[in-house]
FIKOLZA-1660 file (N, C-alpha, C; in steps of 0.1 Angstrom, whole numbers, plus 5000, padded with zeros to 4 digits):
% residues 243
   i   px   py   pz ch aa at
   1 1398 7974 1373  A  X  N
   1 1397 7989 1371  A  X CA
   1 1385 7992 1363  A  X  C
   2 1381 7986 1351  A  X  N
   2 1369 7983 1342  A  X CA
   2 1359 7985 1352  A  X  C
   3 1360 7978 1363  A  X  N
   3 1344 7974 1369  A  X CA
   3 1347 7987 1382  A  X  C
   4 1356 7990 1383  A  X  N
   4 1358 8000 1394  A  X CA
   4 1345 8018 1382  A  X  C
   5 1352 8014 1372  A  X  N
   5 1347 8029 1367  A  X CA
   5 1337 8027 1365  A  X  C
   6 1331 8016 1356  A  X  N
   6 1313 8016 1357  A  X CA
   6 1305 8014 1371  A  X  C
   7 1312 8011 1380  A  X  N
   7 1304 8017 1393  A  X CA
   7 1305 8023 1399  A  X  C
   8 1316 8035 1394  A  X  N
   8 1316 8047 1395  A  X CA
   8 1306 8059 1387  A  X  C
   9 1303 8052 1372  A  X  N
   9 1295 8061 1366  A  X CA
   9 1277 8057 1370  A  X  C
  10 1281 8039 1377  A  X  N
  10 1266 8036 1379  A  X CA
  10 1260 8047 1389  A  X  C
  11 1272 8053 1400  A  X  N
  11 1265 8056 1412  A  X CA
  11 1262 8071 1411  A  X  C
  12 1270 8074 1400  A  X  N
  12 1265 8091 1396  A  X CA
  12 1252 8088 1389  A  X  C
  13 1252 8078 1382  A  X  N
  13 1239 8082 1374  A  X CA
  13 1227 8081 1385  A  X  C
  14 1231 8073 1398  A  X  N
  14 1219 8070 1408  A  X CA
  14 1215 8080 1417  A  X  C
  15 1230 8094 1417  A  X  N
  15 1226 8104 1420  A  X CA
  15 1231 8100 1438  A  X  C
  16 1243 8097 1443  A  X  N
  16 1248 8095 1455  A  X CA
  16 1255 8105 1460  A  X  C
  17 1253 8107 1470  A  X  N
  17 1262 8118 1478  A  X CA
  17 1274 8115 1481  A  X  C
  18 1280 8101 1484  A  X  N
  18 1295 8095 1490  A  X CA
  18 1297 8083 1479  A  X  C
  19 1310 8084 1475  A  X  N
  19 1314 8070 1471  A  X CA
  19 1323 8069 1478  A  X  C
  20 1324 8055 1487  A  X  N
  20 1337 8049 1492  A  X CA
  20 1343 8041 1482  A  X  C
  21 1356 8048 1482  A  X  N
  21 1365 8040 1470  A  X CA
  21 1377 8033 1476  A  X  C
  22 1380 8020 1473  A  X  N
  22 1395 8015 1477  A  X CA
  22 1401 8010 1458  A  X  C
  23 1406 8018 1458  A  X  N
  23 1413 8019 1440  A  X CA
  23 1421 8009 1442  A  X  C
  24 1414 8001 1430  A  X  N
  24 1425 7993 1421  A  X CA
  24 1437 7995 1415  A  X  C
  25 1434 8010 1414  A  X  N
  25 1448 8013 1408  A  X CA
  25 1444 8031 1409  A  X  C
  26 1451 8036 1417  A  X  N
  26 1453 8047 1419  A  X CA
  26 1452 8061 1407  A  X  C
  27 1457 8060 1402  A  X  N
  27 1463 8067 1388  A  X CA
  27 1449 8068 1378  A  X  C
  28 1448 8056 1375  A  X  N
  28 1439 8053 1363  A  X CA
  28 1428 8058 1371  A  X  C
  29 1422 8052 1381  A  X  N
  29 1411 8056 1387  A  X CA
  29 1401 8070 1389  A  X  C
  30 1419 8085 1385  A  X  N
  30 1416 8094 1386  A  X CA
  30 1406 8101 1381  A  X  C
  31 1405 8099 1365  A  X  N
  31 1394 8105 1359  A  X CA
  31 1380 8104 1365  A  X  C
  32 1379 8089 1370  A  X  N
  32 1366 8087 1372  A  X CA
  32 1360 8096 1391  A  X  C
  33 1374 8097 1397  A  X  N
  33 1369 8108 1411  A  X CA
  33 1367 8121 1403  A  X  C
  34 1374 8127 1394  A  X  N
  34 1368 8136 1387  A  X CA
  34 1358 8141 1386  A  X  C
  35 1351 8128 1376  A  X  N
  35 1338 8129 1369  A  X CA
  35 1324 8131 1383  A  X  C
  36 1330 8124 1390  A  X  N
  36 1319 8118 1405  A  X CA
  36 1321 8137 1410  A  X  C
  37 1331 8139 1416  A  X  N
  37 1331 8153 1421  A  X CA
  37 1327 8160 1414  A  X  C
  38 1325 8163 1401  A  X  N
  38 1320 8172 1391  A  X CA
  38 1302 8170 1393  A  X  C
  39 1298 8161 1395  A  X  N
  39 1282 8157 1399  A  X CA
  39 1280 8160 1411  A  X  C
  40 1293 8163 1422  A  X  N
  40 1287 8169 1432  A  X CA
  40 1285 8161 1443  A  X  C
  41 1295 8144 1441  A  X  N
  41 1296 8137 1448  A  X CA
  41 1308 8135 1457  A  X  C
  42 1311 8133 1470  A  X  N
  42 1321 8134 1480  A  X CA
  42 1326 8117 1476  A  X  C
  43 1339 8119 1473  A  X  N
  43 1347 8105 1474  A  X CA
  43 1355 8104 1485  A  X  C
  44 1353 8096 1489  A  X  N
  44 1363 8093 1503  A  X CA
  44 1371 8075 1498  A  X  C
  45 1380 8082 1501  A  X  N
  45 1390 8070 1496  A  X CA
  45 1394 8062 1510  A  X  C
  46 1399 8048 1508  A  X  N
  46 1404 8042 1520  A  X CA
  46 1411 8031 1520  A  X  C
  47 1421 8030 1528  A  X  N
  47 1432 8017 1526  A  X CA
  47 1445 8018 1514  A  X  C
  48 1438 8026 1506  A  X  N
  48 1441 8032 1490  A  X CA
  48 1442 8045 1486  A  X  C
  49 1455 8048 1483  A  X  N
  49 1454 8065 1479  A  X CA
  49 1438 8068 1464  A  X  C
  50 1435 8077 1460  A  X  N
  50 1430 8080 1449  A  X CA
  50 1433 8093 1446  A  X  C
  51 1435 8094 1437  A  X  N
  51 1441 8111 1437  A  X CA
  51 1431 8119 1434  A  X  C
  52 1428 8136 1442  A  X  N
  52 1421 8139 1439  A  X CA
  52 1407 8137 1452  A  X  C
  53 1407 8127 1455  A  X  N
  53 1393 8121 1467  A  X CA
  53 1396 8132 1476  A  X  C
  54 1381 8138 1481  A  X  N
  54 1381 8148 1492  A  X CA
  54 1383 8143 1506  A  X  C
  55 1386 8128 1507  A  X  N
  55 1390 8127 1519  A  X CA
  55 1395 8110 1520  A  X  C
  56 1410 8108 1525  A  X  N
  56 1415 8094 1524  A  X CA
  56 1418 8092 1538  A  X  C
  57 1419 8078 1543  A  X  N
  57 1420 8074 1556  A  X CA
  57 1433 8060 1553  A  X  C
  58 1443 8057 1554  A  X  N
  58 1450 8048 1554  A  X CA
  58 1463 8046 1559  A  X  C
  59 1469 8035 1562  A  X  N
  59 1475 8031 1569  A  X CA
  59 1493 8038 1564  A  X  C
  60 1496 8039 1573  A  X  N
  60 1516 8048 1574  A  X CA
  60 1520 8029 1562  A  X  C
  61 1518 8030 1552  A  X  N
  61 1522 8018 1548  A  X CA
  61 1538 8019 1542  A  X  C
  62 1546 8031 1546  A  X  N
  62 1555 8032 1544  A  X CA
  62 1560 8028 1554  A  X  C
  63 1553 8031 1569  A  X  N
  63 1560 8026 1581  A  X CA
  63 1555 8015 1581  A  X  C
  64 1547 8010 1579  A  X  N
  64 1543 7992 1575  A  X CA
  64 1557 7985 1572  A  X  C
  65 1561 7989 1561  A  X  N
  65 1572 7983 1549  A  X CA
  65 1584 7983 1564  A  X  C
  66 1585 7995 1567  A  X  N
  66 1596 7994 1574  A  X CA
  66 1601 7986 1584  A  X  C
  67 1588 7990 1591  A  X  N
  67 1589 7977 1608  A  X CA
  67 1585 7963 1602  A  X  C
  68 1584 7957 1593  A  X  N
  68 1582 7946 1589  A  X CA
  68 1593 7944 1580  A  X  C
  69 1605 7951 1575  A  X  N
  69 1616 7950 1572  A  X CA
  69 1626 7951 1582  A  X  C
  70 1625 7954 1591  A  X  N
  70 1633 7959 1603  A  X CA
  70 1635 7944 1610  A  X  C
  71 1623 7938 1613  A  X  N
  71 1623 7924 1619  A  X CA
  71 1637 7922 1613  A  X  C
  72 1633 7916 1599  A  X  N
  72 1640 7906 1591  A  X CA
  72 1656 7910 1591  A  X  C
  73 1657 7924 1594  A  X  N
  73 1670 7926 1591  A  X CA
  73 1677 7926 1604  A  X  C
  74 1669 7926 1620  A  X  N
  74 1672 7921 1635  A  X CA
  74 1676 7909 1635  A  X  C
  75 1671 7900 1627  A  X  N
  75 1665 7883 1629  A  X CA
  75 1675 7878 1614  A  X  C
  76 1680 7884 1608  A  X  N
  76 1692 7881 1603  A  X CA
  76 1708 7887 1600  A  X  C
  77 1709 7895 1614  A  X  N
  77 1721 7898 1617  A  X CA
  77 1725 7909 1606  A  X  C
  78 1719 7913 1599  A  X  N
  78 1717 7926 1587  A  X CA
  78 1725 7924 1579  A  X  C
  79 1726 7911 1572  A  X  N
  79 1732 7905 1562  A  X CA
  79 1720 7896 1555  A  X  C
  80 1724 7893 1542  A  X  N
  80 1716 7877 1533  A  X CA
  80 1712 7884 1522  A  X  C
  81 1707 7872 1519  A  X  N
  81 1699 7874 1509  A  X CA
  81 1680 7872 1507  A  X  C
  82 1679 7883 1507  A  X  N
  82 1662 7888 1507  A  X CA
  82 1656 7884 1491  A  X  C
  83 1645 7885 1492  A  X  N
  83 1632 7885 1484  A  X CA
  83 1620 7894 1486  A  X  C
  84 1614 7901 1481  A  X  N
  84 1604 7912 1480  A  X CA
  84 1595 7904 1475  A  X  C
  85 1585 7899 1481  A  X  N
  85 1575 7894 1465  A  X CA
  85 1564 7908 1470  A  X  C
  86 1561 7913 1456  A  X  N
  86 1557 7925 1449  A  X CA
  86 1544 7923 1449  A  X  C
  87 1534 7929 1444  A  X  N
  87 1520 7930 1440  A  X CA
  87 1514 7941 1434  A  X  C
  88 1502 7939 1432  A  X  N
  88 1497 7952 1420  A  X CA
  88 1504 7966 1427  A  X  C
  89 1502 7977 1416  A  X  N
  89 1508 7987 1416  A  X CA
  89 1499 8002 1423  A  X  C
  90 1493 7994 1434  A  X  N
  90 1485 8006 1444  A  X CA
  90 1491 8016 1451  A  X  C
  91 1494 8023 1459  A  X  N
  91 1496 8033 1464  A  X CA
  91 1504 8023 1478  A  X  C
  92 1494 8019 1486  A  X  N
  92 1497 8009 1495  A  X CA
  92 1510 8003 1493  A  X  C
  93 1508 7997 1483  A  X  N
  93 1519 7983 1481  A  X CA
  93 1527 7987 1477  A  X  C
  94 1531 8000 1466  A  X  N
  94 1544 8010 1461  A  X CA
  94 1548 8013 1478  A  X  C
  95 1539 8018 1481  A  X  N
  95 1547 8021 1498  A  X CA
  95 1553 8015 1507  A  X  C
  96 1544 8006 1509  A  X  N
  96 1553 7987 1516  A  X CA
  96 1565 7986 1510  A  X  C
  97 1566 7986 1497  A  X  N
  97 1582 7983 1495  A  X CA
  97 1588 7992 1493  A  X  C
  98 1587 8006 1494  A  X  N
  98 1597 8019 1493  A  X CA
  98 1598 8019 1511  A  X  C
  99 1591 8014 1518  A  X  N
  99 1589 8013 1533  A  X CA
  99 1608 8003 1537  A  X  C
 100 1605 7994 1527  A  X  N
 100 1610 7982 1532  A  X CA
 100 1624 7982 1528  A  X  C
 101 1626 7986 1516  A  X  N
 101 1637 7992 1510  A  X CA
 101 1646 8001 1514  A  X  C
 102 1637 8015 1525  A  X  N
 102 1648 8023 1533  A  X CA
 102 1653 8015 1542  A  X  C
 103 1645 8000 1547  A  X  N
 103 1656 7998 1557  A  X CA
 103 1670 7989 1551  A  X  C
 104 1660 7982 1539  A  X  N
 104 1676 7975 1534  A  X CA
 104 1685 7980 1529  A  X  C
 105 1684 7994 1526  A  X  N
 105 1692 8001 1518  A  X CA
 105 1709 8006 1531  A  X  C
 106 1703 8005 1544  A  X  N
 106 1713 8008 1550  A  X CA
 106 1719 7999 1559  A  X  C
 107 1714 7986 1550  A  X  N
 107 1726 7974 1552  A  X CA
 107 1731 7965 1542  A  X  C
 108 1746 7973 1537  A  X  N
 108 1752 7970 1526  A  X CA
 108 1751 7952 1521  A  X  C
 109 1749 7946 1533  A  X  N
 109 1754 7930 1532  A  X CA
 109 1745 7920 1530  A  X  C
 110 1731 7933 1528  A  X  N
 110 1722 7922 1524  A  X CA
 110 1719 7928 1508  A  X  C
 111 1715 7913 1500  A  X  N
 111 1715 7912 1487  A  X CA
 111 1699 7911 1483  A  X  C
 112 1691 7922 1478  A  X  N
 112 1679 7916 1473  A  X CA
 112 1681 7911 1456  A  X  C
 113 1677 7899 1459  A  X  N
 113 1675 7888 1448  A  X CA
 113 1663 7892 1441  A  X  C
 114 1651 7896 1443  A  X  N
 114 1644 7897 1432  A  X CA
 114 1632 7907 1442  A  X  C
 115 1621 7917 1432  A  X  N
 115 1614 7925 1447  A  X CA
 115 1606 7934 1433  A  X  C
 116 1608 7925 1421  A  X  N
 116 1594 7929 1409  A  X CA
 116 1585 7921 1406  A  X  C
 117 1581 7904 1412  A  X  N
 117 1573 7899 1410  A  X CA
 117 1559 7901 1416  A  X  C
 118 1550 7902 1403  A  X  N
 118 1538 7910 1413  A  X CA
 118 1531 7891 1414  A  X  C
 119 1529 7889 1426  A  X  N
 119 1522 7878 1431  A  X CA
 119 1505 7881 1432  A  X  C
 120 1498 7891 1428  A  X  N
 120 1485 7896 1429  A  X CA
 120 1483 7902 1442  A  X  C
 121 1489 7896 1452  A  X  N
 121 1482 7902 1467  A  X CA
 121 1474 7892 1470  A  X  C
 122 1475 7881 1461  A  X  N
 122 1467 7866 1467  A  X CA
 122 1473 7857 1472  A  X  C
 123 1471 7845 1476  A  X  N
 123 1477 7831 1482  A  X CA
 123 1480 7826 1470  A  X  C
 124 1471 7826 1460  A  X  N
 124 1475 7818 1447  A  X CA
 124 1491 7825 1437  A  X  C
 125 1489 7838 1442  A  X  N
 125 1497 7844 1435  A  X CA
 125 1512 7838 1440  A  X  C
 126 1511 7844 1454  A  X  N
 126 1523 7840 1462  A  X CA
 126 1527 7827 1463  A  X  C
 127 1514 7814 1460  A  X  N
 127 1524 7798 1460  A  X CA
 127 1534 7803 1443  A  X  C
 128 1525 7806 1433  A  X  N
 128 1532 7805 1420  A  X CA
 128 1542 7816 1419  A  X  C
 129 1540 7831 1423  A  X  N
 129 1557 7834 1422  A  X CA
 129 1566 7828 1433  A  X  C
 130 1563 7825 1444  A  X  N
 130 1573 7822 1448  A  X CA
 130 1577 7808 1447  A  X  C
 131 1573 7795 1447  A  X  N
 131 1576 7784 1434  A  X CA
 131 1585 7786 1427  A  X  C
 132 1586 7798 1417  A  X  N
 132 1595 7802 1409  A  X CA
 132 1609 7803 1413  A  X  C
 133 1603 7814 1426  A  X  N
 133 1618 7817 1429  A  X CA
 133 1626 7812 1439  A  X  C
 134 1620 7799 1442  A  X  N
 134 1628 7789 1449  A  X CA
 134 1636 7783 1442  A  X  C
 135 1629 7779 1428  A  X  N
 135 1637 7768 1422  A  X CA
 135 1650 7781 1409  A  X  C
 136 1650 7794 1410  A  X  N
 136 1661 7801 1408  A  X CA
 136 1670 7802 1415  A  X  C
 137 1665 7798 1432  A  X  N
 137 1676 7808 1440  A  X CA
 137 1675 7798 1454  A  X  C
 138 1687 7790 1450  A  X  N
 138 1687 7775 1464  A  X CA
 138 1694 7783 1476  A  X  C
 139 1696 7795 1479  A  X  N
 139 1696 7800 1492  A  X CA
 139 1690 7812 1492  A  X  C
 140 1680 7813 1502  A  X  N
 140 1671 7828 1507  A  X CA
 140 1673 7828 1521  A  X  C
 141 1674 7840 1529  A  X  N
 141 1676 7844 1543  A  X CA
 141 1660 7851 1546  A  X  C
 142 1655 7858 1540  A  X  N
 142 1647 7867 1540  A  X CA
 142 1633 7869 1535  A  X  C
 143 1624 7870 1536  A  X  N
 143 1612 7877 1524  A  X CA
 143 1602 7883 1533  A  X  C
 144 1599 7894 1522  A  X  N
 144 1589 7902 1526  A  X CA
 144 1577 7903 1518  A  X  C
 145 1564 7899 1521  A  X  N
 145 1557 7896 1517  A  X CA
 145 1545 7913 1517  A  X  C
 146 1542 7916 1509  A  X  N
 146 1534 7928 1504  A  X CA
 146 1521 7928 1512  A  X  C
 147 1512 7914 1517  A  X  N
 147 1503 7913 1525  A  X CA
 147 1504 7899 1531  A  X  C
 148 1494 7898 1545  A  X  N
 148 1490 7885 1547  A  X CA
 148 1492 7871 1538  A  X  C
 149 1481 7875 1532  A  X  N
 149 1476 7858 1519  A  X CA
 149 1492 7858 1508  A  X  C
 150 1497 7866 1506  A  X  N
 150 1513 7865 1496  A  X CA
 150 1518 7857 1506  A  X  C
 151 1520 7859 1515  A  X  N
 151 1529 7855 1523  A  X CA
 151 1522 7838 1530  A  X  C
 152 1514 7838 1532  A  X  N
 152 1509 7826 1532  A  X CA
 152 1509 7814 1525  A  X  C
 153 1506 7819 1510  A  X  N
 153 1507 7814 1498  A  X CA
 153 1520 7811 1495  A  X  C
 154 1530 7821 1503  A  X  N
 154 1543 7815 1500  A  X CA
 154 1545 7807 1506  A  X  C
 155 1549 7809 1515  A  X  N
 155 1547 7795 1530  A  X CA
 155 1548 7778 1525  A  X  C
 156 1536 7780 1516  A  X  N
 156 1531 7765 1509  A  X CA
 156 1539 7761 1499  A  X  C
 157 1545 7769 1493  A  X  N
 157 1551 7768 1481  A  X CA
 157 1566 7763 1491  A  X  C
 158 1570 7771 1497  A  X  N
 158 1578 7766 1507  A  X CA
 158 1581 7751 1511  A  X  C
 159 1566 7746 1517  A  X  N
 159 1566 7736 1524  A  X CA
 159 1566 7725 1514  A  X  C
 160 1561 7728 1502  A  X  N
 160 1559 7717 1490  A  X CA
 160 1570 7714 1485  A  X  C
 161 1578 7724 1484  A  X  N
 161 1593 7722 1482  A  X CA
 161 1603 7719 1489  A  X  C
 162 1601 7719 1505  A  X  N
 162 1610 7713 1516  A  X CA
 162 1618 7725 1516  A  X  C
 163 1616 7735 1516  A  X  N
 163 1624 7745 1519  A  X CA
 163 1624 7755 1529  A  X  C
 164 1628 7754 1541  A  X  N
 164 1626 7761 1553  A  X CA
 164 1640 7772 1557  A  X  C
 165 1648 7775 1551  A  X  N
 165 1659 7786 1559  A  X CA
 165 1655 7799 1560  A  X  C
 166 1646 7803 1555  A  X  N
 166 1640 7818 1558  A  X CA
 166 1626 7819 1562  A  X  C
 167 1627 7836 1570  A  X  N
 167 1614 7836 1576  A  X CA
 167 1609 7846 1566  A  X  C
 168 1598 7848 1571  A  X  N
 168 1585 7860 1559  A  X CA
 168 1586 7866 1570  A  X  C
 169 1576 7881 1567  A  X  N
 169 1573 7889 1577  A  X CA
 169 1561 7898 1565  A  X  C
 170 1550 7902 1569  A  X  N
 170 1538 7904 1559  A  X CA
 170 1536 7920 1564  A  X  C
 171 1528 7921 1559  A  X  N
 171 1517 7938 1561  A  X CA
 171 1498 7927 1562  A  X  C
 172 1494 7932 1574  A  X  N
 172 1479 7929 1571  A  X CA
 172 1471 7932 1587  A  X  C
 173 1481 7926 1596  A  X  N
 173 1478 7916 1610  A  X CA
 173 1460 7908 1611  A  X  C
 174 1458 7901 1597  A  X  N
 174 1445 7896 1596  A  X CA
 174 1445 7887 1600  A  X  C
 175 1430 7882 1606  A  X  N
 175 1430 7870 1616  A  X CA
 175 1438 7856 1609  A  X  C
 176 1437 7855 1593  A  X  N
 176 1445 7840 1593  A  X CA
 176 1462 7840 1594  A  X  C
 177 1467 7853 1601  A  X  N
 177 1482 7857 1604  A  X CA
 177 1482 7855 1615  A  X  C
 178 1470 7854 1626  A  X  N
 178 1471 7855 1641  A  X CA
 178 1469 7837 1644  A  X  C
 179 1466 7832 1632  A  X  N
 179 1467 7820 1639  A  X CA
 179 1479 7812 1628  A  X  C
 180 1485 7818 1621  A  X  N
 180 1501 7811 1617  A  X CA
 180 1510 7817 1631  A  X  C
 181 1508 7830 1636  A  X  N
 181 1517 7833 1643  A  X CA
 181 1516 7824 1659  A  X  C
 182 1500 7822 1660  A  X  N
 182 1501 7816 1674  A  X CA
 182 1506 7800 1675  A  X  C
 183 1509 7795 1662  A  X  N
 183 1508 7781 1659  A  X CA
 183 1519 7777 1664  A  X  C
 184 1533 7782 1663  A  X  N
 184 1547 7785 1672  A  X CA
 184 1555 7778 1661  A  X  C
 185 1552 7772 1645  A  X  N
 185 1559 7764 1638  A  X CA
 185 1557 7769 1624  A  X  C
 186 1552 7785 1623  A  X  N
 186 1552 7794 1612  A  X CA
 186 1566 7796 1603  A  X  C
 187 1570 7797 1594  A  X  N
 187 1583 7806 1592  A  X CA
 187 1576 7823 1586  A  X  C
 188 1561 7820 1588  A  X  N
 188 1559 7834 1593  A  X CA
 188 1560 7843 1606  A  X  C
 189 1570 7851 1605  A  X  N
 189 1573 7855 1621  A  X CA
 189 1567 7870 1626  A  X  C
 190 1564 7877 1615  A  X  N
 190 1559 7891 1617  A  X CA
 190 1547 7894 1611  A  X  C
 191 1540 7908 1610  A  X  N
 191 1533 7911 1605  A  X CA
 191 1527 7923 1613  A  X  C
 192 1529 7937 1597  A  X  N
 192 1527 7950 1606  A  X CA
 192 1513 7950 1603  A  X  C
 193 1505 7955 1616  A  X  N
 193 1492 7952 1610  A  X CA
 193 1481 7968 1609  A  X  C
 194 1473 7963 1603  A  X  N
 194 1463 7976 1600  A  X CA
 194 1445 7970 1600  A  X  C
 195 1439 7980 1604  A  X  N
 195 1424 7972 1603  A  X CA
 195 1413 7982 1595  A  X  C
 196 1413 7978 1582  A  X  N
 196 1402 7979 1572  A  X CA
 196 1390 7983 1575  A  X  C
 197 1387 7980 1585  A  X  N
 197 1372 7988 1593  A  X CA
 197 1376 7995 1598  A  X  C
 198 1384 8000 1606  A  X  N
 198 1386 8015 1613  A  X CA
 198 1387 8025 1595  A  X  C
 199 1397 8016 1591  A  X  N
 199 1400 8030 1577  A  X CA
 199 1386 8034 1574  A  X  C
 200 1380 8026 1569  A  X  N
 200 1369 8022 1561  A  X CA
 200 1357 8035 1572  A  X  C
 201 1354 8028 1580  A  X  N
 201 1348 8040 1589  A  X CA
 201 1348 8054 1595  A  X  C
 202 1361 8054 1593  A  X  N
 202 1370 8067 1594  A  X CA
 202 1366 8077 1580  A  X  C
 203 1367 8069 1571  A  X  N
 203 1368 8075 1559  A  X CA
 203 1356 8083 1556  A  X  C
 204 1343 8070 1561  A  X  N
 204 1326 8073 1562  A  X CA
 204 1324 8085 1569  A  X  C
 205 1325 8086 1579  A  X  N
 205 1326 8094 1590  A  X CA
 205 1329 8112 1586  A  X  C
 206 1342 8108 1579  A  X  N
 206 1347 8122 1574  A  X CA
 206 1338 8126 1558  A  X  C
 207 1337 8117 1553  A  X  N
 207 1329 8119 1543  A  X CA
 207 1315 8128 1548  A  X  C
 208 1312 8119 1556  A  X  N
 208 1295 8127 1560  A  X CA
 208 1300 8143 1567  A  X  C
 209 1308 8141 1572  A  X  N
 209 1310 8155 1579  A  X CA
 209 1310 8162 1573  A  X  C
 210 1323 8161 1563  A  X  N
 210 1324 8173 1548  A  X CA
 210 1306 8173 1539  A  X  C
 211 1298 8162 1544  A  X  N
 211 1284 8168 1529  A  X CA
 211 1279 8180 1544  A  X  C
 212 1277 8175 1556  A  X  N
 212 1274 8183 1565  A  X CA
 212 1281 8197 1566  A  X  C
 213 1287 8202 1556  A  X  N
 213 1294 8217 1556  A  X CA
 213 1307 8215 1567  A  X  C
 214 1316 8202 1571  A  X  N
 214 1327 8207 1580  A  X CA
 214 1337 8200 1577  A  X  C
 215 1346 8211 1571  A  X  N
 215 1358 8204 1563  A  X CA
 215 1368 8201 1567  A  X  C
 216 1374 8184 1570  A  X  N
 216 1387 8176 1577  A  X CA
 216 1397 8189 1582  A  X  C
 217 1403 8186 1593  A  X  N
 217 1416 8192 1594  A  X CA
 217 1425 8191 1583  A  X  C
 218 1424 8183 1578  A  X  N
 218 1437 8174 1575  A  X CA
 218 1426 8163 1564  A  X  C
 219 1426 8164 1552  A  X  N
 219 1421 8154 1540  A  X CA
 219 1425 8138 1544  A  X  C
 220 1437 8139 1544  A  X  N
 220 1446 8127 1544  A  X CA
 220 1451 8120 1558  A  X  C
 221 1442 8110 1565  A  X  N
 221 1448 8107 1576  A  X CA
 221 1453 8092 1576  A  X  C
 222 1463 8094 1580  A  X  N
 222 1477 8082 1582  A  X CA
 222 1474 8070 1593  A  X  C
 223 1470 8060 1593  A  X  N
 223 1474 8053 1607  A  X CA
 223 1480 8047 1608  A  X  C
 224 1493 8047 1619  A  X  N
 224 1503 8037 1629  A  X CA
 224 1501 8028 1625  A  X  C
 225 1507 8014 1619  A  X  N
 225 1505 8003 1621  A  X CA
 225 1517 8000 1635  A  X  C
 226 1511 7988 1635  A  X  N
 226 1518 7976 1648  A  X CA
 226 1522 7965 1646  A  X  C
 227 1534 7961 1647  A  X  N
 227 1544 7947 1641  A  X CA
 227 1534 7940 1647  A  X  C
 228 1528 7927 1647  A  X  N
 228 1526 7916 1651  A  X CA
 228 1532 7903 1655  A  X  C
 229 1538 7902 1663  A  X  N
 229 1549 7886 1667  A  X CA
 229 1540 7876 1674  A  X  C
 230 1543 7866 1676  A  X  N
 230 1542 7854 1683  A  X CA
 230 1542 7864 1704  A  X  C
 231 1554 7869 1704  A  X  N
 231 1557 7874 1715  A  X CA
 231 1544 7888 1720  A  X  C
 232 1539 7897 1714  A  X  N
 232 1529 7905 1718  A  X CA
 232 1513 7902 1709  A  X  C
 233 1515 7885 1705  A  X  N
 233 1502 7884 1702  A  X CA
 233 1489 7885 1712  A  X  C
 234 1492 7881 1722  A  X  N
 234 1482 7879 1728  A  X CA
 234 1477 7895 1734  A  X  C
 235 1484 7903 1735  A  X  N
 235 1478 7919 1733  A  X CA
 235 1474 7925 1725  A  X  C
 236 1474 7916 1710  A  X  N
 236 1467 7921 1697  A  X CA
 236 1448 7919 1700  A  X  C
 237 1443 7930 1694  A  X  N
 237 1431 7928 1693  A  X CA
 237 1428 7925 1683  A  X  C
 238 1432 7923 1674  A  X  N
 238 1429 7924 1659  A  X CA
 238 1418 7928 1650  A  X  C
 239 1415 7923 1641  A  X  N
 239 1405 7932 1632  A  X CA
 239 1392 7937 1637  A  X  C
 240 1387 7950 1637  A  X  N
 240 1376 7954 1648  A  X CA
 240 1366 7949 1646  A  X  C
 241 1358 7944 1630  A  X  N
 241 1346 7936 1629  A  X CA
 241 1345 7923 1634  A  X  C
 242 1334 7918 1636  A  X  N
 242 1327 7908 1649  A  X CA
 242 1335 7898 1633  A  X  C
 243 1338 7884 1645  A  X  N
 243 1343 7874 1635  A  X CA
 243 1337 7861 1635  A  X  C
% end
């Protein structure tokens, strides 16, 4: 957040027309879209709410949460016992699991075990909280993993401990998800996905239009994600930049 504001004040001092922001943390972040708009600069936010930004572009990550909770609750007969592993407190990730949580909420017979460990949104995060919460909890049906790399990260933690009865299901559809999913021996089975260069471009795009005098329909645009399986991978195109 530190390094988010001083390159926020570095780029007013440099006298910039656009900052593209993806906030580390939403909230805190605010003053500093403030300060930028008050110089006269257009923030365009992306992937990441920021409150206040004259223009955001990001993913339905409520509907993320959901259709990647929905799997797990098809694929376990809408009973067990779940796991949430959690991550920083963005806009995004609060939504993934308020996403994920309307769907478990309307199946009494599943038990979430735990869905406040923040794993970072890394691999490293996700082998070490979930490590933990294997050796708390000797039966899981379920987990939902906040992004790609959590869920990957858990995976391992999984496999180091010989522990296979549940599957994951992520938010990301990034290329190292398309090749756990093609592999056919994942206990990653899902993943709603979204692509960071469309937001990201989208965002740019609308930014310049609003310095060009023409202001969004609509500030805040939403996009569709799409579950990712083994079964409709091969009609995934996935992430739009060259790889």
């Amino acid at each position: 957040l530190n390094k988010q504001v001083s390159q926020v004040d570095s780029f007013i001092a440099a006298g910039v027309d656009v900052i593209m922001l993806n906030a580390v943390d939403a909230k805190a972040i605010a003053p500093a879209v403030k300060k930028a708009q008050a110089a006269g600069i257009v923030v365009a936010a992306f992937d990441v709410s920021a409150p206040g930004a004259d223009v955001t572009v990001m993913t339905n990550n409520v509907k993320a949460g959901e259709e990647a909770c929905q799997y797990l609750v098809d694929h376990t007969g809408g009973k067990g016992d779940y796991v949430i592993l959690n991550g920083p407190a963005s806009s995004s990730i609060l939504e993934r699991v308020k996403g994920c949580k309307n769907v478990l909420a309307q199946h009494p017979d599943i038990k979430i075990l735990s869905d406040d460990q923040n794993a970072e949104g890394s691999r490293d995060g996700g082998l070490k909280v979930f490590q933990s919460l294997l050796t708390r909890f000797d039966k899981i049906d379920a987990v939902f993993a906040i992004n790609d790399p959590t869920a990957i990260g858990a995976q391992l933690a999984a496999k180091q401990l010989n522990r296979s009865e549940f599957i994951f299901t992520a938010v990301d559809g990034a290329p190292d998800i398309e090749k756990e999913l093609s592999s056919g021996t994942s206990m990653i089975k899902a993943s709603a996905s979204q692509d960071p260069y469309v937001m990201a471009g989208q965002s740019l795009t609308m930014a310049a239009e609003l310095l060009a005098g023409k202001k969004p329909a609509e500030p805040t645009v939403l996009l569709d994600p799409k579950l990712i399986t083994a079964e409709n991978l091969k009609d995934y195109k996935g992430w739009t930049a060259a790889r």
